[in-house]
C-alpha positions in Angstrom: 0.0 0.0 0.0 0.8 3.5 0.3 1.5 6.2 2.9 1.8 9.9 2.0 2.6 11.7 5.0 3.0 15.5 5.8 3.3 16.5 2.3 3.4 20.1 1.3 4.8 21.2 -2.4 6.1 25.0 -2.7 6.7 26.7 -6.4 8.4 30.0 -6.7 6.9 32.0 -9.3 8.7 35.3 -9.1 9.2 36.7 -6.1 6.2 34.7 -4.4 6.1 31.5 -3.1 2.9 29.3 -4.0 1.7 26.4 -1.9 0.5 23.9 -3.6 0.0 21.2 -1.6 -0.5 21.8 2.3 0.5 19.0 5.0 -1.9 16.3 3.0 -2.0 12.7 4.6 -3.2 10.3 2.3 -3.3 6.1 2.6 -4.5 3.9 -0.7 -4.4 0.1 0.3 -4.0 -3.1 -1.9 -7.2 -3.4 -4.9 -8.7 0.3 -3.7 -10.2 1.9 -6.7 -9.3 5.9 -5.5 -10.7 9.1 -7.3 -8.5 12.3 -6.6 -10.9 15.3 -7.0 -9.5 18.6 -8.0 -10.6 21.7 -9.2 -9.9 21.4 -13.1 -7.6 24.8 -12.8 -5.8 23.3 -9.8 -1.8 21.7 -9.8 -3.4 18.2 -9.6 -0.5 16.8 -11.3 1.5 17.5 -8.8 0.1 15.0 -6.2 -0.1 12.1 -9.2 3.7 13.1 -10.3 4.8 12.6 -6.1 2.7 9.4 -6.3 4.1 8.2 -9.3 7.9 9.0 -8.0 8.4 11.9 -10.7 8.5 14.8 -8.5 9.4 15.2 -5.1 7.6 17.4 -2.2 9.2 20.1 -0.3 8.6 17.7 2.9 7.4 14.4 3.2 7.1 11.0 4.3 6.5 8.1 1.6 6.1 4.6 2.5 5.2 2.2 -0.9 4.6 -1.3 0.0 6.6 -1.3 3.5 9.1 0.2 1.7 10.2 3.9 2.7 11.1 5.8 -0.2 11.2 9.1 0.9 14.7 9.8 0.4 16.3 7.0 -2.7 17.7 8.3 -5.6 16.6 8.4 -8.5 17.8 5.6 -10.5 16.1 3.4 -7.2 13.0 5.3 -7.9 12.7 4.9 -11.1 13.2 1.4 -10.9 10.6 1.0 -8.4 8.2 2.8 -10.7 8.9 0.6 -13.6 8.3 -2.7 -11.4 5.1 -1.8 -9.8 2.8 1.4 -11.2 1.4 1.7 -14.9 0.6 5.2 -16.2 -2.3 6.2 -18.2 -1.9 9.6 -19.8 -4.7 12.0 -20.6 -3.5 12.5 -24.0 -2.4 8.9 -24.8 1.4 9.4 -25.3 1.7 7.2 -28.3 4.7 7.8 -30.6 3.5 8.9 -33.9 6.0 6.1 -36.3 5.4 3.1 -33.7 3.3 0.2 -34.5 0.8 -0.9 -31.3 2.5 -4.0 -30.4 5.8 -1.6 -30.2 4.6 1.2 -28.1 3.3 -2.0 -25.7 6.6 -3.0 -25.8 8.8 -0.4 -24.9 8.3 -0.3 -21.2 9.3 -4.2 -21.0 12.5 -3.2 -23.0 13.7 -0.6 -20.1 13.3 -3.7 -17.8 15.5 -5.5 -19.7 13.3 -8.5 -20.6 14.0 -10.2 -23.9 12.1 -9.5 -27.4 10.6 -12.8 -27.5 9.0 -12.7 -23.9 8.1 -8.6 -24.8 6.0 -9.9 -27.7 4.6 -12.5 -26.2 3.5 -10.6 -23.2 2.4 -7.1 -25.2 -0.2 -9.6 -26.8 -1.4 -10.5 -24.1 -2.0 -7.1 -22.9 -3.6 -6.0 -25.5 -6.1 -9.0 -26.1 -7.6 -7.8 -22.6 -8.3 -4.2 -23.8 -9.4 -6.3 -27.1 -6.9 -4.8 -30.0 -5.6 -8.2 -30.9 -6.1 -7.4 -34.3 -4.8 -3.6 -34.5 -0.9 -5.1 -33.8 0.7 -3.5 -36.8 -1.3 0.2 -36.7 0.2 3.2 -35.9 -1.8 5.6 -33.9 -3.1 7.8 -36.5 -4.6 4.9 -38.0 -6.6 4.8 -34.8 -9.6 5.7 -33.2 -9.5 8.2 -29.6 -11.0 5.0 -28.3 -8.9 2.7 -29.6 -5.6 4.9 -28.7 -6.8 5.0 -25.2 -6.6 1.5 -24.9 -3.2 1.1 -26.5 -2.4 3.0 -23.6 -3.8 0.6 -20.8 -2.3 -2.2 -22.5 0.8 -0.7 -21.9 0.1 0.1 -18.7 -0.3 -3.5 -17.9 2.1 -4.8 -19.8 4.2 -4.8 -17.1 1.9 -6.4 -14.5 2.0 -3.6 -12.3 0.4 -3.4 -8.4 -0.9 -0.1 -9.3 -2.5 1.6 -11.9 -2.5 5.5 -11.8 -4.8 7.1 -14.4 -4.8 10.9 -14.9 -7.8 12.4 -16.7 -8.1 9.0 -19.1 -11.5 10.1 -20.5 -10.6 14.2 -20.4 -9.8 14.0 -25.1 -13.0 11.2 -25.3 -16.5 11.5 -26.0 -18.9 11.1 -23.6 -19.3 7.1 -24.5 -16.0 6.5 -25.3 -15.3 7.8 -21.5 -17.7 5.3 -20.8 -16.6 2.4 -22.0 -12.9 3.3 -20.6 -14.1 4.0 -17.0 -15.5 0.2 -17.6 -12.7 -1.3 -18.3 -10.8 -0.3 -15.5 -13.6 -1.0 -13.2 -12.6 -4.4 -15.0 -9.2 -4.5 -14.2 -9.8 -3.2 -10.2 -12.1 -6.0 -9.7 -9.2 -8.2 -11.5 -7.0 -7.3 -8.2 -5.7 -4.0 -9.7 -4.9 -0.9 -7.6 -6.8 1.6 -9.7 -5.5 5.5 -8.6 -7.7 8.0 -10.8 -7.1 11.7 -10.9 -10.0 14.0 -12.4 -12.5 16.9 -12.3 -15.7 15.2 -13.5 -18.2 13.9 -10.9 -19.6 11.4 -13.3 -16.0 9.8 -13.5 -15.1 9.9 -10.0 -18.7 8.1 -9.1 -17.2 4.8 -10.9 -14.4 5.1 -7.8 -15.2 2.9 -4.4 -13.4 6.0 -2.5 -12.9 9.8 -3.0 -11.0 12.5 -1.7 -11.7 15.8 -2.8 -8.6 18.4 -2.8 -9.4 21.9 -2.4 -6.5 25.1 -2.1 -4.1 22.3 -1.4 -5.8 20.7 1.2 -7.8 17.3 1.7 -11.4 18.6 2.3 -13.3 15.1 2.2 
């Protein structure tokens, strides 16, 4: 599971100093399906980039499964991340010349695991999200829908404990948003930790627990 303690995030912009985040405690356990609310205008990457071992807060305490990472470097960190959290971006973060089966690929290649195995287990990824039969497209040959899911696959490609999502359905139409939120009620009730971060009431109701973040602070 994990522990956020104390964690407070200051930006200098000028010759002010803005608080972002003020003293927020917050505990996800094993298979929790958590919605992050935040004003659409707010920094709510910020607490999803400390989560996902990006960014680090002005002062903290981190515990990720019983292990404290507050203060490992980064190439521990980032190997961490690798191991255990899938990211699902907003705005897909597909590379433009890359076939599907490729861009499911590429995170198994920074863990150093054979092509063979990589292929073997980016099918398999992306027969649950159903693209079996899109291996060889590039994105632009794609629908939203579709693009989103080439995303998830890779996501899961490498069997992660956690899946953080921020804004997945915020470039979708309202069914495609749908059908996405679906799927990784899915994959929660498959014994995936399911971290969403978004604005939209309809898409945090598919969550079993919200917090809502207001001016930096947890307000419920």
């Amino acid at each position: 599971m994990i522990k956020l303690k104390w964690i407070t995030k200051d930006y200098k912009m000028w010759e002010n100093i803005v608080h972002v985040l003020n003293w927020v405690d917050l505990e996800i356990k094993n298979w929790d399906f958590v919605s992050i609310m935040w004003p659409s205008w707010s920094w709510k990457s910020t607490l999803m980039n400390i989560i996902w071992m990006l960014d680090v807060a002005t002062s903290w305490k981190y515990i990720f499964n019983w292990l404290e990472i507050t203060w490992k470097k980064e190439d521990e960190l980032s190997h961490i991340r690798w191991k255990n959290i899938g990211f699902i971006f907003q705005s897909y973060n597909l590379i433009s010349r890359m076939s599907v089966i490729k861009q499911v690929m590429l995170p198994l290649a920074y863990q150093g695991v054979s092509k063979s195995k990589r292929e073997k287990i980016a099918l398999e990824a992306l027969r649950k999200v159903w693209l079996e039969d899109k291996v060889n497209s590039k994105p632009n040959e794609l629908s939203g829908w579709q693009q989103q899911r080439v995303s998830i696959a890779r996501a899961l490609a490498v069997n992660p404990w956690m899946i953080l999502a921020d804004e997945p359905t915020g470039a979708l139409d309202t069914k495609t948003g749908e059908d996405i939120m679906n799927l990784l009620t899915k994959l929660n009730e498959e014994w995936k930790t399911i971290v969403l971060i978004t604005h939209e009431k309809d898409i945090d109701a598919y969550a079993k627990k919200h917090i809502l973040i207001k001016d930096g602070l947890i307000v419920n």
